[in-house]
C-alpha positions as CSV (number, residue, x, y, z in Angstrom):
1,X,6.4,-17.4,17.8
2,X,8.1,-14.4,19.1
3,X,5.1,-12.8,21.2
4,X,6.5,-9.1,21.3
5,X,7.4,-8.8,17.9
6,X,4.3,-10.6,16.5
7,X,2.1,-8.2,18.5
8,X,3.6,-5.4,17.5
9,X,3.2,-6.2,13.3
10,X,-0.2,-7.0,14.2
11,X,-0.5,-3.6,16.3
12,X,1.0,-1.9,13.4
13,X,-1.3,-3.5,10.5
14,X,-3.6,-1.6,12.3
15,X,-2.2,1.6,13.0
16,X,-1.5,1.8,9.4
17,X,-5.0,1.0,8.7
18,X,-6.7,3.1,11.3
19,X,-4.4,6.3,10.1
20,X,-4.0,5.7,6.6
21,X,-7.5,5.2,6.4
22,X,-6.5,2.3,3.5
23,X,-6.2,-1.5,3.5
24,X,-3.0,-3.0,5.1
25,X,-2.5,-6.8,4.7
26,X,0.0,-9.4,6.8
27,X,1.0,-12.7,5.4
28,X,-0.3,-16.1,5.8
29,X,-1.0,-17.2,9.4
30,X,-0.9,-20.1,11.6
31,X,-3.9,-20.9,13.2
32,X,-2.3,-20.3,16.1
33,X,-1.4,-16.6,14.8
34,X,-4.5,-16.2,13.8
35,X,-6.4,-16.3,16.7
36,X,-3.7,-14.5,19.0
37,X,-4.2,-11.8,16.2
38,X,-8.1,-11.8,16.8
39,X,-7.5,-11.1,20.6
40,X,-5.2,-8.2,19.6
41,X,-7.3,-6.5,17.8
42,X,-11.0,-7.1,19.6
43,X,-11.0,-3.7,20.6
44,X,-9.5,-1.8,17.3
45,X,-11.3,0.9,15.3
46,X,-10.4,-0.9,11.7
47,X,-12.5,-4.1,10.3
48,X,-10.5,-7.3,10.6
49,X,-11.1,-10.1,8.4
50,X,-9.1,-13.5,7.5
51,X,-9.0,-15.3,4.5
52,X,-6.6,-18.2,3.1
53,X,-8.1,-18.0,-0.6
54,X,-10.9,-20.2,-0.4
55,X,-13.7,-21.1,2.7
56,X,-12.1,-22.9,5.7
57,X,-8.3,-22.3,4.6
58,X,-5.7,-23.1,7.5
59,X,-3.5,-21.2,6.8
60,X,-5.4,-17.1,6.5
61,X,-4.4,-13.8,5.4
62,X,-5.2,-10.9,7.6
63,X,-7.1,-7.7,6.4
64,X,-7.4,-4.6,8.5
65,X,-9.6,-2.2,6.6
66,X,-11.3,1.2,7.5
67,X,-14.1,0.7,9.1
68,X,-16.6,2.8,6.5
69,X,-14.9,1.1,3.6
70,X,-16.2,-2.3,2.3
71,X,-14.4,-5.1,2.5
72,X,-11.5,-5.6,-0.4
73,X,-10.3,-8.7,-2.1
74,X,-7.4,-9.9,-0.4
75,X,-3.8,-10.0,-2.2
76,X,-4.0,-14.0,-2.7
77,X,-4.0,-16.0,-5.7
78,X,-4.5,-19.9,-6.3
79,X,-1.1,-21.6,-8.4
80,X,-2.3,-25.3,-9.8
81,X,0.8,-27.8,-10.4
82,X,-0.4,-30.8,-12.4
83,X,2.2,-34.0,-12.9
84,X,2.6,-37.2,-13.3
85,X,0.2,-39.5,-11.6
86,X,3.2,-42.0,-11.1
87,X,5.1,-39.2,-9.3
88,X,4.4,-39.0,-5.4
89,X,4.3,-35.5,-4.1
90,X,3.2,-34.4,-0.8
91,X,2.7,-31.1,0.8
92,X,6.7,-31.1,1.8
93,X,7.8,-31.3,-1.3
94,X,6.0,-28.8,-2.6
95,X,7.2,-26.4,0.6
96,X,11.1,-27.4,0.5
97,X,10.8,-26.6,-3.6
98,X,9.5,-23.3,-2.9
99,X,11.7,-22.4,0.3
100,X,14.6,-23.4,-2.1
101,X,14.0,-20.8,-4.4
102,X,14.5,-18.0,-1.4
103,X,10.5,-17.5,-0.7
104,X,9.3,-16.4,2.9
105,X,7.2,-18.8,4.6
106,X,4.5,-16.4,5.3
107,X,3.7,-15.9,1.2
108,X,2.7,-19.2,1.2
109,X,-1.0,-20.7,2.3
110,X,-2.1,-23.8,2.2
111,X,-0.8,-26.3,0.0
112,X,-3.2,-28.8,-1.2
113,X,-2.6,-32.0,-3.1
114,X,-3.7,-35.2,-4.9
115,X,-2.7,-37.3,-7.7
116,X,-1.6,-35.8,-10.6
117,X,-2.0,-32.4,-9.4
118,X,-1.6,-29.8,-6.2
119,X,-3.3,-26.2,-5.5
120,X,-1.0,-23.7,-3.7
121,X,-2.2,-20.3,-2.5
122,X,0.1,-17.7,-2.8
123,X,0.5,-13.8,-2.3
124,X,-0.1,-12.0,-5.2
125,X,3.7,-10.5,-4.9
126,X,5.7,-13.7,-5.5
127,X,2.7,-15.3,-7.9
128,X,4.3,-14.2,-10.9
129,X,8.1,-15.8,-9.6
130,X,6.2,-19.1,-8.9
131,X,4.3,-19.2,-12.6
132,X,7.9,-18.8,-14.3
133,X,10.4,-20.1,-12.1
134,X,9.1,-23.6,-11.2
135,X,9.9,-26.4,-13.6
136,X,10.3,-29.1,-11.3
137,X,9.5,-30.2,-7.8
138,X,12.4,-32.8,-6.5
139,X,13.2,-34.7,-9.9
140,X,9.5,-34.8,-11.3
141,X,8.8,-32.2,-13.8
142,X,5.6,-29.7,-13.5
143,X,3.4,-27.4,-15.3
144,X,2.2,-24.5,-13.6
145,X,-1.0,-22.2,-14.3
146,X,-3.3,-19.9,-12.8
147,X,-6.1,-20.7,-10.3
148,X,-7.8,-23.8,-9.7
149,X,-10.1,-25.8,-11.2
150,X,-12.7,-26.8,-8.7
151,X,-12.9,-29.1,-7.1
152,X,-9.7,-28.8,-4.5
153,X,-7.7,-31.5,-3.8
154,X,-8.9,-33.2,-0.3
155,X,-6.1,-35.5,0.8
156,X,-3.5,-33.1,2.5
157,X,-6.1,-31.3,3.9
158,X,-8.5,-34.2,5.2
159,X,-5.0,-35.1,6.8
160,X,-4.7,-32.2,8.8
161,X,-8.3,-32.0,9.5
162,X,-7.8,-35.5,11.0
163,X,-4.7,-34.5,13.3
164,X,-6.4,-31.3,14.3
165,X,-9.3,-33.1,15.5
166,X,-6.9,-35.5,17.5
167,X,-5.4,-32.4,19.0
168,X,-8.2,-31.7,20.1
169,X,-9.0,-34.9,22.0
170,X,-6.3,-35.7,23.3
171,X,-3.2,-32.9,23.1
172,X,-4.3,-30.7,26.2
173,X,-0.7,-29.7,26.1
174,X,-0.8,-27.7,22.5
175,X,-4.2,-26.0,23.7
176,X,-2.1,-25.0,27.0
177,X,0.8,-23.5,24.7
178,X,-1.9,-21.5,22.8
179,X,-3.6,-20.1,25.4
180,X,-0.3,-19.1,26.9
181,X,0.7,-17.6,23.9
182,X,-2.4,-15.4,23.8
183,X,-1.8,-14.4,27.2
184,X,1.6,-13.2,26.9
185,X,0.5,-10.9,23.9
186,X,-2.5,-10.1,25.7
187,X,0.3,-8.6,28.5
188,X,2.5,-7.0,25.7
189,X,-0.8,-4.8,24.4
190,X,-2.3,-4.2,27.8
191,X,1.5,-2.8,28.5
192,X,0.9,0.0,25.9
193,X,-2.6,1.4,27.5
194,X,-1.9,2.4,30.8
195,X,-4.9,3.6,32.4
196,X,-5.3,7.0,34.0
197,X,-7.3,9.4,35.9
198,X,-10.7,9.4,34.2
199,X,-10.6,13.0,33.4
200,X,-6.9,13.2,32.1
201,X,-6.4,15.3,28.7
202,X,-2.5,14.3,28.2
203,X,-0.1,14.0,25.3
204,X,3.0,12.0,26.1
205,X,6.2,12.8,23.4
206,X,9.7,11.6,23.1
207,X,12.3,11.5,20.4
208,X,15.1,9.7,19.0
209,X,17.2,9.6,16.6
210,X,19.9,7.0,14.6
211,X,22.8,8.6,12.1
212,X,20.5,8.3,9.4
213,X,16.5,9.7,10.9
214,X,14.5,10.9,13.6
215,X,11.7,9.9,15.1
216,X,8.9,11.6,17.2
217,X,6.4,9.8,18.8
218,X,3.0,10.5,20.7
219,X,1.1,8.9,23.1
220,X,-2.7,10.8,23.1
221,X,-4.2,10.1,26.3
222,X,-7.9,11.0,26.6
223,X,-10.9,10.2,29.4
224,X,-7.8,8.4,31.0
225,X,-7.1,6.1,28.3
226,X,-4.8,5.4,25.2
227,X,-6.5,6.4,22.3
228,X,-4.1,7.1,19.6
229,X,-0.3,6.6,19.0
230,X,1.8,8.3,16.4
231,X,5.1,8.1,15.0
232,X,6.7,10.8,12.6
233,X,10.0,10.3,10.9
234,X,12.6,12.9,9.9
235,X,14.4,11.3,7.8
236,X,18.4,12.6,6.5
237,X,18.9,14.1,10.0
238,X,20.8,13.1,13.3
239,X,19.7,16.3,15.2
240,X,17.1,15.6,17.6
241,X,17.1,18.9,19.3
242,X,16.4,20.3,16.5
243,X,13.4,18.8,15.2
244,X,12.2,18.4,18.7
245,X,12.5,22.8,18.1
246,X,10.5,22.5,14.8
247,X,8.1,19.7,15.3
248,X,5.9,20.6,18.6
249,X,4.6,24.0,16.8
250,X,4.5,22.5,13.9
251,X,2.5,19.6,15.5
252,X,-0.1,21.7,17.5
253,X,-0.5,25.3,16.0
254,X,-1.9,23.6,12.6
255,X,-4.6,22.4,13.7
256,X,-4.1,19.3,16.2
257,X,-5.9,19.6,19.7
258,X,-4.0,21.1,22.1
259,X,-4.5,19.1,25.4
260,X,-4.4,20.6,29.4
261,X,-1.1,18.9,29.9
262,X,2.1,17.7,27.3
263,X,4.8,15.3,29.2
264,X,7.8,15.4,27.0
265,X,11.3,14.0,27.1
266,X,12.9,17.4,26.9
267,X,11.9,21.0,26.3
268,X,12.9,23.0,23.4
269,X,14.9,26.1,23.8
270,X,12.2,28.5,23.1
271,X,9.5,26.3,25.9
272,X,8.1,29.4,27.3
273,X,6.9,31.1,24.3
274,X,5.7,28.1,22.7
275,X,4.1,27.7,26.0
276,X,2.0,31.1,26.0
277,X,1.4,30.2,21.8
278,X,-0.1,26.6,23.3
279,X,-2.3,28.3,25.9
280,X,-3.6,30.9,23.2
281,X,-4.6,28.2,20.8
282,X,-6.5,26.3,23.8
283,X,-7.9,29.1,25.1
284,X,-6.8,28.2,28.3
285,X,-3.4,27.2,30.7
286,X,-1.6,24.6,29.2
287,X,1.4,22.4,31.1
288,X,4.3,21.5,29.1
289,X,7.1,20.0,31.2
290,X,9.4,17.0,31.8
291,X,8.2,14.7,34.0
292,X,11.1,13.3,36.8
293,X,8.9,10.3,38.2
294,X,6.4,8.3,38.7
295,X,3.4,6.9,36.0
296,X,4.1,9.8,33.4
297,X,7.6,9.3,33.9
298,X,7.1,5.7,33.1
299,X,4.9,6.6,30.0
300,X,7.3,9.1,28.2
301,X,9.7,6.1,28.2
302,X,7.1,3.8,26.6
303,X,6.9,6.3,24.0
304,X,10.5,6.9,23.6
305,X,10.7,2.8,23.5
306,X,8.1,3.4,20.6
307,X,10.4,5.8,18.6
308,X,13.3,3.0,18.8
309,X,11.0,0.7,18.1
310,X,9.9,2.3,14.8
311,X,13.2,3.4,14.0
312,X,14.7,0.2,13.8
313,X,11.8,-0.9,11.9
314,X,12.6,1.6,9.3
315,X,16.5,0.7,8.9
316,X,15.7,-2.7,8.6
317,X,13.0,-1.6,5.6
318,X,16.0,0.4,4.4
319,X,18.2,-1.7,4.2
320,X,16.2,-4.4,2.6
321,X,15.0,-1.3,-0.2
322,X,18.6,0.0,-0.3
323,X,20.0,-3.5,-1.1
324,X,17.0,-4.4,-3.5
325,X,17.8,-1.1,-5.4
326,X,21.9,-1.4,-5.2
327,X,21.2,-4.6,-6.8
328,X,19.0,-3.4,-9.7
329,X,21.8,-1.0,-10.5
330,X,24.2,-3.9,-10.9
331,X,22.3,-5.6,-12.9
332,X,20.9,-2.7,-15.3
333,X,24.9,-1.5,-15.6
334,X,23.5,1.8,-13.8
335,X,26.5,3.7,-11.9
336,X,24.5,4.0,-8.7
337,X,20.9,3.1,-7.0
338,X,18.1,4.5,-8.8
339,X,16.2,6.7,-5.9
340,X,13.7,7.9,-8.3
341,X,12.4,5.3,-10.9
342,X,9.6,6.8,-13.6
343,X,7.9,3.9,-15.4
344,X,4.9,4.9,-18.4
345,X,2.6,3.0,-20.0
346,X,0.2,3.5,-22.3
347,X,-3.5,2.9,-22.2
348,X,-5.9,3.0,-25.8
349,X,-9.4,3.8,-25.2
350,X,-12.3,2.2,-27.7
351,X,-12.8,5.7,-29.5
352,X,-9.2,6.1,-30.6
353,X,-7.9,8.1,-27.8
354,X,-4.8,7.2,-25.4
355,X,-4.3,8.1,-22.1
356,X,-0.2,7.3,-20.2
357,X,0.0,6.5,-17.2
358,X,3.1,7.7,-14.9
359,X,4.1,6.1,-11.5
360,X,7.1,7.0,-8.9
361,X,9.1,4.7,-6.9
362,X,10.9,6.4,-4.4
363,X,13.9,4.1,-1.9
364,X,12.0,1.6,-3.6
365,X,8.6,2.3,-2.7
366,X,5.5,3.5,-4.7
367,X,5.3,7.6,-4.4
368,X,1.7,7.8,-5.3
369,X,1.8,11.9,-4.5
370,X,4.2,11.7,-7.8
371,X,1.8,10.0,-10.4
372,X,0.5,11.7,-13.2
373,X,-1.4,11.2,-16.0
374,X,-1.3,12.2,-19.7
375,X,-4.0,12.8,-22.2
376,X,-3.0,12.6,-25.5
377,X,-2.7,16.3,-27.3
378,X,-1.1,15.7,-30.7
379,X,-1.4,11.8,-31.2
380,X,-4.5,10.7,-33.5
381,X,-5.5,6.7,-33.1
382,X,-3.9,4.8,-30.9
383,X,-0.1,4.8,-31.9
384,X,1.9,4.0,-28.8
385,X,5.1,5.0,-30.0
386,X,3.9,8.3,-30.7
387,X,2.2,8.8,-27.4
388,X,5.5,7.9,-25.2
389,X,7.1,10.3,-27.3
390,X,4.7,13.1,-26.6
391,X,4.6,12.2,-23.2
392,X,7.7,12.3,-22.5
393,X,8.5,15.4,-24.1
394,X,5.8,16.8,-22.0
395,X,7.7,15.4,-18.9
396,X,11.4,16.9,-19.8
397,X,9.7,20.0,-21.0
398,X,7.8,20.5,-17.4
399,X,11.4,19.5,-15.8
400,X,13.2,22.5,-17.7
401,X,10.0,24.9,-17.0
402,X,10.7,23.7,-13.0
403,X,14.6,24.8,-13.6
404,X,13.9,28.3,-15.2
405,X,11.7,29.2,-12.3
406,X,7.9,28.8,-14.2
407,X,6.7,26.6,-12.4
408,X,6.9,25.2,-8.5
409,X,10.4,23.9,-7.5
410,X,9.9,21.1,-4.6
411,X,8.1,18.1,-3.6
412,X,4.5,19.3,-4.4
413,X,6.1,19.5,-7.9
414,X,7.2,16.2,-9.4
415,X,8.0,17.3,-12.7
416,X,10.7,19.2,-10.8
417,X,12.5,16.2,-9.7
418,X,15.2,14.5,-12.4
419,X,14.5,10.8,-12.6
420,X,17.4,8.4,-12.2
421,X,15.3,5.6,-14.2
422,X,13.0,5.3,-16.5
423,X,10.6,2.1,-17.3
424,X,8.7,2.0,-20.3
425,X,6.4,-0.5,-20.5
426,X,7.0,-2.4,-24.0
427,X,10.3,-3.5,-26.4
428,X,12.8,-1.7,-28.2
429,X,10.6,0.1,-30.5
430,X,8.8,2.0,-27.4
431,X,12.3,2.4,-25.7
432,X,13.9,3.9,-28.9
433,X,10.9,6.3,-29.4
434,X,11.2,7.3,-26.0
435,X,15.4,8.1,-26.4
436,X,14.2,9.9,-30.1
437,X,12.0,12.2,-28.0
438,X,14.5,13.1,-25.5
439,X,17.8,14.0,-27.0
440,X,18.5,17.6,-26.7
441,X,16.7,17.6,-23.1
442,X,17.4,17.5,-19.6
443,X,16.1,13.9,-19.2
444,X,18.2,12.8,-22.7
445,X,21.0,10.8,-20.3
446,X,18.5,9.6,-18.2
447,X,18.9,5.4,-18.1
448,X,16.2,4.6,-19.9
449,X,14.4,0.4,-20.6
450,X,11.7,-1.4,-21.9
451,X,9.5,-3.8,-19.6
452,X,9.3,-7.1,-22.0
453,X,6.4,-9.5,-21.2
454,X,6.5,-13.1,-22.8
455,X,3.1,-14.9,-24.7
456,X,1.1,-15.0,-21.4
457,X,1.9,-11.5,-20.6
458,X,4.3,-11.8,-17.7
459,X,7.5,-9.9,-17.2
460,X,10.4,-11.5,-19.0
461,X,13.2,-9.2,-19.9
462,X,14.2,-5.8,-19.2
463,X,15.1,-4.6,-22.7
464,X,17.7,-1.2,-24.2
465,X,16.8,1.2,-27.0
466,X,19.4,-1.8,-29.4
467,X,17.0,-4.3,-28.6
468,X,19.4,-6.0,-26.2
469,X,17.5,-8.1,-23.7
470,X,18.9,-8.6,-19.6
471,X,17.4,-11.3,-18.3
472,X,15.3,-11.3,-15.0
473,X,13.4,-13.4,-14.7
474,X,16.5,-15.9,-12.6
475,X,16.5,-13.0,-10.5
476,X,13.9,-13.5,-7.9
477,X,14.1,-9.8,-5.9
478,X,14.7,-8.0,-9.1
479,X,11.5,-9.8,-11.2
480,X,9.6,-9.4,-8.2
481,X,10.5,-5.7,-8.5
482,X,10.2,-5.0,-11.3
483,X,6.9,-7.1,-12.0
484,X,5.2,-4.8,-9.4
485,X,6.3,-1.7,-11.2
486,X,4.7,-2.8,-14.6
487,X,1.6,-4.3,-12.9
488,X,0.9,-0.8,-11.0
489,X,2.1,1.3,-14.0
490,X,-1.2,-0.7,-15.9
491,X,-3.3,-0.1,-13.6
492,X,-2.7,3.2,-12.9
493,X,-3.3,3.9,-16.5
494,X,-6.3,1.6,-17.3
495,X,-8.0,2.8,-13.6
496,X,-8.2,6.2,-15.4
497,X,-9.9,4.6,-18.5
498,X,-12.2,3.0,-16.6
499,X,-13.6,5.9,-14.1
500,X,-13.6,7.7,-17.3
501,X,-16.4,5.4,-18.9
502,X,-17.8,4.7,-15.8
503,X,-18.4,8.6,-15.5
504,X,-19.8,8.5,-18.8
505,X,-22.2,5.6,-18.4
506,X,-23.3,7.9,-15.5
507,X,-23.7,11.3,-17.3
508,X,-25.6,8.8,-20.0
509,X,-28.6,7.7,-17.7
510,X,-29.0,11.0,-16.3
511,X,-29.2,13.0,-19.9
512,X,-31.6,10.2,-20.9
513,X,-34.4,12.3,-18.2
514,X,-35.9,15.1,-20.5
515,X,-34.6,18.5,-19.6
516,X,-31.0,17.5,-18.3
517,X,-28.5,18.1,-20.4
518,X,-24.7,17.7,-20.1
519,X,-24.1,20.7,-17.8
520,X,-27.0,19.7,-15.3
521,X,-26.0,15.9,-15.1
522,X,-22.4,17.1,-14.5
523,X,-23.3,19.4,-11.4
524,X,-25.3,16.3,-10.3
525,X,-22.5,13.7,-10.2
526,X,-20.2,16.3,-9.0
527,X,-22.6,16.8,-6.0
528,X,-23.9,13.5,-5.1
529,X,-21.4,11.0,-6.8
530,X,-23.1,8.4,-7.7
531,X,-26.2,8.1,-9.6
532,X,-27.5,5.8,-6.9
533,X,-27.5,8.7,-4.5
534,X,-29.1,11.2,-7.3
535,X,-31.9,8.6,-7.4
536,X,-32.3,8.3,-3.6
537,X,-32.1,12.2,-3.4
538,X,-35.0,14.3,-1.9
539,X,-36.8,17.5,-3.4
540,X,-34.7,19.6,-1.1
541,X,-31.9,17.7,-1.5
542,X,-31.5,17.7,-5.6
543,X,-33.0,22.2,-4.9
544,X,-28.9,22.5,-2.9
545,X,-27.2,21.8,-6.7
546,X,-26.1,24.7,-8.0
547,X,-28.4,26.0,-10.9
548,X,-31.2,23.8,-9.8
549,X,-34.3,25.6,-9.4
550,X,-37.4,23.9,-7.2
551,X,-39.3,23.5,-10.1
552,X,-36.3,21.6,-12.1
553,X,-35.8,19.8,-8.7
554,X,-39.5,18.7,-8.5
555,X,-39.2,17.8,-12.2
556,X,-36.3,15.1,-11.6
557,X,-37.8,14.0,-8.4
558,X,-40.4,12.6,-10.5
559,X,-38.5,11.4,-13.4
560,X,-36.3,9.6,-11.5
561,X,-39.1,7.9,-9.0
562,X,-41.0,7.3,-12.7
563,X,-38.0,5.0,-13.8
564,X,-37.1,7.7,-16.5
C-alpha cells in the first residue's frame, strides 16, 4: 500500500463530502485499509461508515456522508454463481476469472463459496458487466443472477476467519507492518495541519498550471489551525497570471471572509488596489504579500504541492474520460468524441400522463446543472413515441430560440448548447420518431441511438433509426458507459414521478382536515416540507404561513393533535 497516495484518496473522499455536502464512496478495502482509513479520518466533519454488503464483510466499502444527512445505501450489490457440484471452485478462481475480464480489484468484495454455488459482492458500476459477461469460470460453465439467497456460503470465509485468528496468535510481524502503516499516514495527514499561533486568521494560496488547466489552491488557517482546504480548477487555460489576476477578487469580494493576513505565491499586477478593496470589505488592514521564509514560506509550498497534486489528478481523470469517450466514437462510427451526450427517456404515470427525463454527460461525466424535465403538452395516454417526439422538438426549438437571441446564451442555459449525441432510451421505433421530429432543425444531424435492453432489462445493444443493432455488451468500458447513462436517465425521470405522488399523498392527508383546501395545504408543505413537521408544528409556528390567521392556526393545531 502506497501510504501517500492512499491518504490522500481517503483525504479527498472527504473533502468531496465535506464540500459537496453529498455522499462520496471508495472501493472495497482491505482490512488493513480500512482501519488506516478510520485513523484518517477520526477528526473529519463528514460521517464515515464501512460496509462490505452484508454484517462482518472483510473486505468494506467506505461512505463519507454529510454529517446532517442520514446514512445512504451503499453502491454494492450481491452476484450468486451456482454450478456444478462436481466442479471445484475456490475463491481464486473466481478472482483470476474476473481480473481476466479487465475489472479493478477494488470493485470486488468478498467472494464467498460452497458447493455448487458462490456469492460475490460487487460495486454497483461493473454489476451489470458481471451478470452478462460471465459464462464460465476456468472450464466449468455458470449461471449468474442477482443477490443471494440466504444463507451465505461459510467455507471461504470460515477459512479466513481461521487464519486471521492465527494472525493474531502468533504473526506479531503483520500486526507490526499494520501499525507501521498507520503511522506513516498518520505522518502524511499531520504533514498537512501545521499548527500556528493560536490567534492566526491566515489564508495561504498558490497556483499552477499544466498546458491544459489551472489550479488555485487555499489553505484557510483559523485559531492557528487548518480548517479547510480548497482547490479550484480553470480549465482550457495555461495562463497562471492571469487567473491568479481574476480569481483573488473574485474569490473574496463575493462573499468569502476576508482574513487579517493572505500569504500568496505571487501578487497580481493590480496588488495594491485589490489591497485597499480587501481592507474595505474587512473593515479593517489586511496583509497581502509573498512570504520569503520561514513557516509561511513553507506552507504556500504545501499548497502549491496541493495544486500539482490535484492537477495531476485531473489529467489522469481526463485521460481515462477522454479515452473512454474517443473510444465510444469508434465504435458508434461518430467523427469525433462526443463532449456533450443528451440521453431521454420516458416515464408513464398511472393517470395517463408522461413525464421525459433529460440528462447531460459532459467529458464523460454526469452534468446534473444540464438536466431537465418535460411534461407532456400535446401527447394524450401514454404513447412514447409521441412524447420523444414532442420533447424533442421542444429541445431543438429552445436551441434555435438560444441562437436568435430569445433566450439566455451560456452555461446557465443548456438548451443553448448543441449536443454531439443523443441517447434515447428504447429501439428503432423510439430512435426513428426522434429523427421524424427533428429534420428541418438545428439538432436534425445530430448522431442520434436507441438504448436496447434484452428480457431482464439490461443494456444489450446500442441500436440506429434502420434498426441496426452495434453490439456492446463485449465491450466492457463502453457497456459500463453506457449502462450508467440509461440507469441515471430512469431515474432521473421516474424520481420526478415519484416526488410527484409523494407530494400528492401529502397534499391528500392535509385536505382530509375540514377547512384546508388545496391552496392552504400547498402553503403548508411549501413551508414546513413534510407533513411530519406540519404535525409537530406549534400555534405560532403554523400563524408564520402566509394566509394563516390564528384562528385557522388554532383550528389545525387541534385537528392535527385530534388525529384528523
Amino acid at each position: 500500500m502506497d501510504n501517500a497516495l492512499f491518504a490522500a484518496r481517503v483525504n479527498d473522499a472527504a473533502d468531496i463530502c465535506e464540500k459537496a455536502q453529498k455522499p462520496k464512496f471508495l472501493g472495497f478495502l482491505t482490512a488493513d485499509e480500512a482501519e488506516c482509513a478510520r485513523r484518517l479520518l477520526n477528526n473529519r466533519r463528514c460521517s464515515t461508515k464501512f460496509f462490505g454488503g452484508y454484517e462482518g464483510a472483510e473486505r468494506v466499502m467506505l461512505g463519507c456522508f454529510p454529517d446532517w444527512d442520514e446514512i445512504q445505501d451503499f453502491p454494492v450489490s450481491a452476484v450468486t454463481f451456482t454450478f456444478r457440484k462436481s466442479d471445484t471452485l475456490r475463491h481464486r478462481d473466481f478472482l483470476g476469472a474476473l481480473m481476466a475480464l479487465g475489472i479493478k480489484r477494488e470493485t470486488v468484495g468478498d467472494i464467498l463459496t460452497e458447493e455448487g454455488r458462490a456469492v460475490i459482492f460487487v460495486t454497483n458500476e461493473i454489476k451489470g458487466f458481471v451478470l452478462s459477461q460471465v459464462e464460465k469460470i476456468g472450464s466449468a460453465g455458470v449461471k449468474v443472477s442477482e443477490g443471494f439467497v440466504p444463507p451465505l456460503p461459510l467455507s471461504d470465509r470460515l477459512e479466513e476467519l481461521s487464519v486471521t485468528a492465527a494472525s493474531e496468535r502468533l504473526d506479531f510481524e503483520t500486526a507490526a507492518l499494520l501499525r507501521d502503516q498507520i503511522q506513516a499516514i498518520e505522518r502524511v495527514a499531520a504533514g498537512q495541519k501545521v499548527v500556528m499561533d493560536a490567534d492566526t486568521e491566515m489564508d495561504i494560496i498558490a497556483l499552477a498550471g499544466t498546458t491544459r488547466a489551472v489550479c488555485a489552491a487555499v489553505l484557510r488557517y483559523r485559531d492557528g489551525r487548518l480548517t479547510d482546504k480548497r482547490e479550484f480548477m480553470f480549465h482550457d487555460t495555461t495562463d497562471i497570471d492571469a487567473v491568479r489576476e481574476e480569481f483573488l477578487p473574485q474569490y473574496y469580494l463575493n462573499g468569502e471572509t476576508v482574513p487579517k493576513t493572505i500569504a500568496v505565491d505571487a501578487l497580481p499586477p493590480d496588488a495594491e488596489a485589490l489591497n485597499e478593496a480587501l481592507a474595505q470589505a474587512r473593515g479593517t488592514k489586511v496583509e497581502l504579500y509573498v512570504p520569503q521564509r520561514g513557516d509561511v514560506a513553507k506552507l504556500v509550498t504545501m499548497a502549491y504541492t496541493n495544486a500539482v497534486e490535484r492537477l495531476g489528478r485531473e489529467s489522469g481523470r481526463y485521460t481515462r474520460e477522454q479515452k473512454l469517450l474517443e473510444e465510444a466514437a469508434q465504435v458508434l462510427g461518430l467523427k469525433a468524441p462526443p463532449r456533450v451526450i443528451e440521453s431521454y427517456d420516458i416515464s408513464n404515470w398511472g393517470d395517463g400522463s408522461s413525464v421525459c427525463g433529460m440528462v447531460v454527460f459532459m467529458d464523460g461525466k454526469p452534468h446534473r446543472s444540464g438536466y431537465r424535465r418535460f411534461k407532456m403538452k400535446t401527447v394524450a395516454g401514454t404513447d412514447d413515441y409521441a412524447s420523444l417526439a414532442e420533447t424533442l422538438s421542444r429541445r431543438a426549438a429552445e436551441y434555435e430560440a438560444a441562437r436568435r437571441g430569445e433566450k439566455p446564451d451560456g452555461p446557465q442555459n443548456q438548451f443553448a448548447t448543441l449536443p454531439d449525441l443523443l441517447l434515447i432510451d428504447g429501439g428503432k421505433g423510439q430512435v426513428g420518431a426522434v429523427k421524424q421530429a427533428l429534420r428541418g432543425t438545428a439538432l436534425e444531424h445530430v448522431p442520434t441511438f436507441g438504448m436496447v435492453k434484452d428480457d431482464h432489462h439490461r443494456t444489450r445493444a446500442i441500436v440506429d433509426d434502420e434498426g441496426g443493432e452495434i453490439a456492446i455488451n463485449r465491450n466492457r468500458n463502453i457497456f459500463t458507459f453506457v449502462t450508467n447513462i440509461q440507469d441515471e436517465t430512469h431515474r432521473y425521470a421516474n424520481d420526478y414521478r415519484k416526488r410527484a405522488m409523494k407530494k400528492k399523498s401529502y397534499a391528500a392527508t392535509l385536505t382530509a382536515i375540514p377547512g384546508v383546501g388545496e391552496k392552504t395545504s400547498a402553503a403548508l408543505l411549501a413551508h414546513f416540507k413534510t407533513v411530519a413537521a406540519v404535525k409537530a408544528a406549534s400555534i405560532s409556528d403554523l400563524e408564520e404561513v402566509k394566509g394563516i390567521s390564528h384562528a385557522k392556526a388554532e383550528m389545525l393545531y387541534n385537528a392535527l393533535r385530534n388525529g384528523v
